[in-house]
C-alpha positions, 0 to 999 in steps of 0.5 A: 500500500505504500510503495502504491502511495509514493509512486502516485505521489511521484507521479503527482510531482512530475506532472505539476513540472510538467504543467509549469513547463508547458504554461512557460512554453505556451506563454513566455516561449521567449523567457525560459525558467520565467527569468523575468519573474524571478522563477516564482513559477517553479518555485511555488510548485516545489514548495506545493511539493515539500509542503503537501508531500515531504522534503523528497518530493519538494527537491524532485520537483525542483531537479525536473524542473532545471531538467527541462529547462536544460533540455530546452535550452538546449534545443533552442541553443541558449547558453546553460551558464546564462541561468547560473548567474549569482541572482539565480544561485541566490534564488536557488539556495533560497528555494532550497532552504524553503523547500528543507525548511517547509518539509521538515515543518511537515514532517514535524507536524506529521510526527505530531499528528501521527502521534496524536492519532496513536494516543487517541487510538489508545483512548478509545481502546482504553475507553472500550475497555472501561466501557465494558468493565463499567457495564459488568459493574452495573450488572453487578451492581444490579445484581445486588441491588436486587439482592438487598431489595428482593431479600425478603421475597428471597427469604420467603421463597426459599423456605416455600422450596424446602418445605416443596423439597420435602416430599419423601419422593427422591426424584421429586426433592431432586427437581425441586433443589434443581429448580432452586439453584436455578431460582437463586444462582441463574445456571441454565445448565447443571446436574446432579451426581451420586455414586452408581451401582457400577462400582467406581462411577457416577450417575446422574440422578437429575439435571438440567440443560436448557440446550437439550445437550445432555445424555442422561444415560451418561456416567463419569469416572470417580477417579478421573474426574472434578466431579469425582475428585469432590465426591472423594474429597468432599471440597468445592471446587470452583472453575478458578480453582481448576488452573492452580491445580495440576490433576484438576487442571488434566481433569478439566472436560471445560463444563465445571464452574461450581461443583459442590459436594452433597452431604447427608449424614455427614457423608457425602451422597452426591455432587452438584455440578454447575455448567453454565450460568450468568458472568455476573452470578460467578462470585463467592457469594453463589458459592456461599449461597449454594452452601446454604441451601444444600445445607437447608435441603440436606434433612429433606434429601435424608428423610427423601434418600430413606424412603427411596432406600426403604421401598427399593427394599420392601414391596410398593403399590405398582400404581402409587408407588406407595408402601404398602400396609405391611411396612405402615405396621413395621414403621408404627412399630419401630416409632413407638418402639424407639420413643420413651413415653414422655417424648412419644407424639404421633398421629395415623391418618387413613383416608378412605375414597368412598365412591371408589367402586363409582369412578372405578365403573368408569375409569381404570382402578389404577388412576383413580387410586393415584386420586391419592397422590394429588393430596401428598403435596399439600399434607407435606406442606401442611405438617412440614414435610414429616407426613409419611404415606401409604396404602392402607389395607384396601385399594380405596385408602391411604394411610399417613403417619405423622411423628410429633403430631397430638391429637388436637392437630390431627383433628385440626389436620383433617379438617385442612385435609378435607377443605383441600378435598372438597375445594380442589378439582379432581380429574382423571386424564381430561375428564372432571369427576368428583371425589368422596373421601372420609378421614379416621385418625388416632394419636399414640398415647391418647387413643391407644397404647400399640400399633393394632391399638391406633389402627383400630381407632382410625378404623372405628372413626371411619366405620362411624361416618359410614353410618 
């Protein structure tokens, strides 16, 4: 680009001789070099040149000009030393010190200019770059301001997902503490991990990923992994971690920003793995915020983890997925059997669907029996997640025991129950049906002494309403 710039600056140079030249032959054949005016006629075209395009070029012109006049005195015969006479030298030294003197102003202010045009290159570098830091600090900024004024929505929230959490449903507890690190961090893409039944792996229980990229068939290397490496070691790690040690840094798949360890129990169960999230949520506050609510889940995943654990043990309903009533007597027998009788509170419930045989004439028996199941959520929220559930001895009952629970809130309980019952809408698939149910209850201490003893007083209240 620039030897294309100086031969078009060449170029210029000669044809402005050329034009001056051709100006004295069509004017002043007579007088070549303009004698008569002192030669201001050429010089003004080399100053032009020494001015508009450097020293050079200034010279150029002046040497192309005495070219064509000796060319020209030569064809015309004139003598050469006639234009060297001391006027003529004087003029010529003259031009050429204006020509030196004039370039170098250009050249100085070239340098000048050149150098005010690279710091202004620098500012507005340097200004994109606060530009960008200045809006990453407003979002930040926004951030916590958001945070300060939405705390205690925030707080209100939070304590609505732990009660949602405690479900005793392990699939179900796991989406709720996924949609709660959403809620709270901004992560568009984690998972959760726990240890396989193939030895020396992890699997993934639950996850999300707004892209659909994830294979949930998917197990990862205890041993070669972050994921694994917190499992084993029950540390965070957080993706500027990963660069400071070298075996996390071989590790590294590119999809760990937080990944933080689950406990129950004092040992570690599984792993939670954020994968992608907002550039302005990455900070140690998340962090902490994480922490806090593994922590507040951790008692809700406990009891979800027991259940799981126990009817992958024993025998369940193969349409509720309920335990069945054998394992309701083994569980009342193990309560009262663990309890002193200064610390001994529990309450049975047993929820009879009394047109049962009416919806089970026109729809499957198995979906009118998950009728029940539509009350698990709301019971849960009301006794604080410590309600456990059951079938009961027929296929229109279900059976809730609930530690801690006298015999004034249990009255009180089914009473919420049965308001939620008459006022919710009850469907199965498309089609809308109402639903008759009745509640027996008992409390240990009050209404018996034994197992059989508060099932049959439950069972006597329901044999009463029947009347």
């Amino acid at each position: 680009m620039n030897r294309k710039k100086h031969l078009k600056h060449y170029f210029e140079t000669a044809a402005l001789t050329a034009a001056v030249v051709c100006l004295n032959l069509l004017t002043k054949p007579e007088d070549p070099g303009f004698s008569s005016l002192l030669h201001i006629p050429y010089i003004i075209p080399a100053l032009f040149s020494a001015v508009y395009y450097g020293r050079r070029y200034g010279l150029l012109n002046l040497i192309l000009s005495f070219a064509a006049l000796g060319i020209y005195n030569a064809a015309t015969s004139t003598e050469l030393r006639s234009f060297f006479h001391r006027q003529n030298l004087l003029i010529l030294v003259i031009t050429i010190f204006l020509i030196y003197l004039f370039g170098t102003i250009r050249e100085i202010d070239r340098l000048k200019i050149s150098k005010i045009r690279e710091r202004l290159r620098t500012l507005v570098k340097e200004n994109h770059r606060l530009k960008k830091i200045s809006s990453a600090q407003l979002e930040i900024n926004r951030e916590l301001e958001e945070r300060v004024t939405g705390q205690r929505t925030t707080i209100a929230t939070l304590h609505k997902q732990m009660h949602r959490m405690d479900s005793l449903n392990l699939g179900k507890s796991l989406d709720v503490l996924i949609e709660t690190v959403e809620m709270f961090t901004g992560a568009t893409e984690l998972t959760i991990w726990t240890q396989s039944s193939a030895g020396g792996f992890l699997h993934s229980p639950a996850s999300s990923h707004k892209k659909g990229n994830f294979d949930s068939s998917e197990m990862l290397s205890i041993d070669d992994s972050i994921e694994g490496w917190v499992f084993r070691n029950s540390r965070i790690v957080s993706a500027r971690m990963i660069n400071n040690y070298e075996n996390l840094k071989k590790m590294d798949r590119g999809r760990n920003l937080i990944t933080m360890p689950i406990p129950i129990n004092k040992q570690i169960w599984g792993v939670l793995n954020i994968e992608e999230m907002p550039f302005v949520r990455y900070n140690q506050y998340t962090e902490k915020l994480l922490e806090i609510i593994i922590s507040l889940a951790e008692p809700a995943l406990s009891r979800a983890v027991d259940h799981d654990r126990q009817i992958h043990q024993s025998e369940t309903d193969a349409d509720t997925g309920l335990p069945l009533f054998s394992q309701l007597y083994n569980m009342l027998n193990r309560y009262i059997k663990s309890s002193t009788e200064t610390e001994t509170r529990m309450s049975l419930l047993i929820i009879e669907m009394q047109n049962y045989a009416e919806l089970c004439s026109q729809s499957p028996a198995s979906s009118v029996k998950k009728l029940f199941l539509n009350l698990i959520d709301d019971i849960l929220m009301t006794t604080a997640g410590t309600a456990e559930f059951f079938m009961h001895k027929s296929a229109n009952q279900m059976s809730v025991l609930i530690p801690g629970l006298d015999g004034d809130g249990a009255s009180l309980l089914c009473l919420e129950i049965l308001g939620l019952i008459n006022s919710a809408g009850w469907t199965i698939g498309n089609k809308e049906v109402f639903v008759e149910m009745i509640i027996g209850y008992s409390s240990f201490g009050e209404n018996a002494s034994d197992a059989d003893g508060l099932l049959k007083h439950a069972e006597h209240l329901l044999e009463i309403q029947k009347l």
